[in-house]
C-alpha positions in Angstrom: 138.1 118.6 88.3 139.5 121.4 86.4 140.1 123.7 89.5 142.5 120.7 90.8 144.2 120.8 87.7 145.2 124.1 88.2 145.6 123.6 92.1 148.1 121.1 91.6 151.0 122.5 90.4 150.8 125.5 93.1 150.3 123.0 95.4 153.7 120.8 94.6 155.3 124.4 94.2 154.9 124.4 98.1 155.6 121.0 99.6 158.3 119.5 101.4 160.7 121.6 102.9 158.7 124.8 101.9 155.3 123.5 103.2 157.7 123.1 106.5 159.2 126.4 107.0 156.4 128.1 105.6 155.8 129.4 109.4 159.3 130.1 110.3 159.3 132.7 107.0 156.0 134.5 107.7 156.8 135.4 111.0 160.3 136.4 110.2 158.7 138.9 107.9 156.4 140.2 110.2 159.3 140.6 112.8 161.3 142.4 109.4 158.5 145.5 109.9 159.2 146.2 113.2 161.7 149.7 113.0 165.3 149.9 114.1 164.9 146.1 115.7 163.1 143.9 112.9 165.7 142.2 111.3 167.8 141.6 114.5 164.6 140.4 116.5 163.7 137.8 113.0 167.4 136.0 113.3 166.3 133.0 115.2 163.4 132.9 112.9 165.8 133.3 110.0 168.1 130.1 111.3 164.6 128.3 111.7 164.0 128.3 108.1 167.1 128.0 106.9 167.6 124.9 109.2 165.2 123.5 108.0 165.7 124.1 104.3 
């Protein structure tokens, strides 16, 4: 009981929208590591999240 009382306000932190576009963000960061074409290459992913935010 007391580890869901502590669960539960990281897991409200993250639903909804967040929850949603939690997938669109982590692999926009892992495109963001890539040298010289990272951040051009994690633009769609970018616009995914924002979309959908």
């Amino acid at each position: 009981m007391r580890k869901l009382m502590i669960l539960m306000p990281l897991m409200t932190g993250i639903s909804g929208c967040g929850a949603a576009a939690a997938p669109c963000r982590i692999v926009s960061a892992g495109l963001k590591v890539i040298p010289l074409v990272g951040h051009v290459a994690a633009a769609p992913t970018d616009a995914c999240a924002a979309a959908i935010d």
